[in-house]
C-alpha positions in Angstrom: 31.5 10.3 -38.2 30.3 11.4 -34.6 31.1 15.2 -33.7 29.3 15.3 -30.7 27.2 13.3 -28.0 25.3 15.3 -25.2 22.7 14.3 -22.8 19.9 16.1 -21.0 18.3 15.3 -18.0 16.3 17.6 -15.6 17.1 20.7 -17.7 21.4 20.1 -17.3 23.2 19.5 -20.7 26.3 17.5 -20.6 28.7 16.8 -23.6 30.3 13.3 -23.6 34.0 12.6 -24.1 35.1 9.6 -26.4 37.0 7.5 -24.1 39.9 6.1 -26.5 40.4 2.6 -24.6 36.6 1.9 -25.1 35.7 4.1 -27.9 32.3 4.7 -25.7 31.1 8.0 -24.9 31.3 8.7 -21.5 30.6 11.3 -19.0 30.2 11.3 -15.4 26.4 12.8 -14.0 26.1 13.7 -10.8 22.0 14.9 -11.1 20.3 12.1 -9.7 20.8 13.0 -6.1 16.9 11.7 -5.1 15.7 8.1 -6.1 13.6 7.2 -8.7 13.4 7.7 -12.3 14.6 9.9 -14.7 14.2 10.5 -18.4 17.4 11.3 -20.5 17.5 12.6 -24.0 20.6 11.7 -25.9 21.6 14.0 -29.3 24.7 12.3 -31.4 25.9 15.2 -33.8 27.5 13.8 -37.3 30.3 16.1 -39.4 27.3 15.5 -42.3 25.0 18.1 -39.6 22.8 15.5 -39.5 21.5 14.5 -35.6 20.0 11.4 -33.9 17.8 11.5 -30.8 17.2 8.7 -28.3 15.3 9.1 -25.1 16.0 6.9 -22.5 14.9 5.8 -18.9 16.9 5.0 -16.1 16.4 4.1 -12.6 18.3 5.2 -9.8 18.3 1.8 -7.4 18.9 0.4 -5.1 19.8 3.2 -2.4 19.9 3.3 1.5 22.3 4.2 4.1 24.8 2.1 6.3 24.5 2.0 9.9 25.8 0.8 13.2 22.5 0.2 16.2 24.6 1.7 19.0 22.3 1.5 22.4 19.1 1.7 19.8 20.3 4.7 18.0 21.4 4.4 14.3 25.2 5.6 13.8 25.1 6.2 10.4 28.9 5.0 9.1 30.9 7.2 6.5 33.7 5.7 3.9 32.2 2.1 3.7 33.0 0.2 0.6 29.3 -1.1 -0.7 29.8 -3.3 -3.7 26.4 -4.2 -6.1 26.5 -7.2 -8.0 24.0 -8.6 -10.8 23.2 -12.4 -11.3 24.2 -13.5 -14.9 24.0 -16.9 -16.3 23.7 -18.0 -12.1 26.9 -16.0 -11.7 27.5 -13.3 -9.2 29.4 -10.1 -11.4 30.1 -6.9 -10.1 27.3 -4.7 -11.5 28.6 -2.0 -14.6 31.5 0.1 -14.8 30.7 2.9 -13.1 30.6 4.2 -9.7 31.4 0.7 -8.5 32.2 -0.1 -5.4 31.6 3.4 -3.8 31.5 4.6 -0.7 29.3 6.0 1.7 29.3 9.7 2.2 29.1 11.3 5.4 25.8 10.4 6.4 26.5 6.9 5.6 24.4 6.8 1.8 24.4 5.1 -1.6 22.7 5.0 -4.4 23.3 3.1 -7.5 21.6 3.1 -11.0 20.5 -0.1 -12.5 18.4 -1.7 -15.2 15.3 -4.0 -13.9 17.3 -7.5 -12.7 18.9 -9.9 -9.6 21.3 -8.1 -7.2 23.4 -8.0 -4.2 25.3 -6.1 -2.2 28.2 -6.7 -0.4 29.5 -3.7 2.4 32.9 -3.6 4.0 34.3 -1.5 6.3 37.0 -1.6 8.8 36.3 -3.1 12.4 33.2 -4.6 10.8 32.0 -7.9 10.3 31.5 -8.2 6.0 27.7 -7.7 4.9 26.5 -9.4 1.9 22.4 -9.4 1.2 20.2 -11.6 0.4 19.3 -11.2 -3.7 17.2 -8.1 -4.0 14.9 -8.0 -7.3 14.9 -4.7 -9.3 11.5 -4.1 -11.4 10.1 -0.7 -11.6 10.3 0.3 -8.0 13.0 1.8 -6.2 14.6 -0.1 -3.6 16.1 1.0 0.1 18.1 -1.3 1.5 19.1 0.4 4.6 22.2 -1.8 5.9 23.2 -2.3 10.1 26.8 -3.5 9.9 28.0 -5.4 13.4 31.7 -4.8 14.9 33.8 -7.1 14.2 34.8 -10.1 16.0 38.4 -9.2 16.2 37.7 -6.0 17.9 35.9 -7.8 20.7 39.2 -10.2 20.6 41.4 -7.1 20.8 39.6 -5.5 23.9 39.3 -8.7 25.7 43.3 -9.1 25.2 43.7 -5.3 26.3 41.5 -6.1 29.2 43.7 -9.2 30.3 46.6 -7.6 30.3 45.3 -4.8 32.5 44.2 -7.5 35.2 47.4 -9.2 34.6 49.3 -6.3 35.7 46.8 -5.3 38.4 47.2 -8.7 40.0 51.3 -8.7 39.5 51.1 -4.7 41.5 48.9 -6.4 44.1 51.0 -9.6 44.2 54.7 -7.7 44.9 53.4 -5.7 47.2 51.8 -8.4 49.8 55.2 -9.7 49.3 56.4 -6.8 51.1 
């Protein structure tokens, strides 16, 4: 049986943990904080101290930032909930298991790692109006998707009430007092 699984990438050694539900090893990496690709070498340790080694590739992809164009100057928007999903079979699934959805950090990024495929992403955040992309094919090359989310129509419903009401009242104030 397995002793031990640990992974390498860019000179950091990480054991796995068998997750009991799954019976995967599992760990969570956070060294891919730039684009691209990175090589990982996998060791699984058996009680019989014999050891396998697999190398593997993965790409870190599609990434960009989410953003609001406020008088031509991009406000970069923390805490929104961006959503991949991969086309399977014509059907739209929410990408892995992982670190998805996320959110933006506070200057507004993601990054997700995928395998070559279809995607879409889908970005939510309060007093914005939903964003979903158009599909966005994953080969070899990394991706940015930088995304401008518009305000919301409710908010502009919400002001215009606000703003009615304050004429209301300024025209009742002027009203009682020419009655006077």
């Amino acid at each position: 049986s397995v002793s031990g699984v640990y992974i390498e990438s860019k000179g950091e050694i990480l054991k796995l943990g068998l997750d009991a539900t799954s019976s995967f090893y599992k760990t969570r990496m956070d060294i891919f904080n730039s684009l691209g690709t990175y090589d990982l070498n996998i060791l699984a340790m058996f009680d019989d101290n014999t050891t396998a080694r697999m190398k593997l590739e993965v790409l870190v992809d599609p990434y960009g930032f989410v953003y609001e164009d406020v008088k031509g100057q991009e406000l970069r928007l923390s805490n929104a909930k961006v959503t991949l999903y991969s086309k399977l079979d014509n059907k739209w699934n929410i990408y892995g298991t992982g670190n998805n959805p996320q959110f933006t950090n506070k200057h507004g990024e993601y990054q997700f790692m995928v395998e070559p495929g279809t995607y879409k992403i889908e970005v939510e955040l309060d007093g914005y109006d939903k964003y979903e992309s158009e599909e966005i094919e994953v080969e070899k090359t990394t991706i940015e998707k930088n995304i401008q989310l518009q305000k919301g129509k409710i908010e502009y419903i919400k002001y215009a009430y606000i703003l009615g009401g304050i004429f209301l009242l300024i025209g009742i104030i002027v009203l009682s007092r020419k009655k006077k």
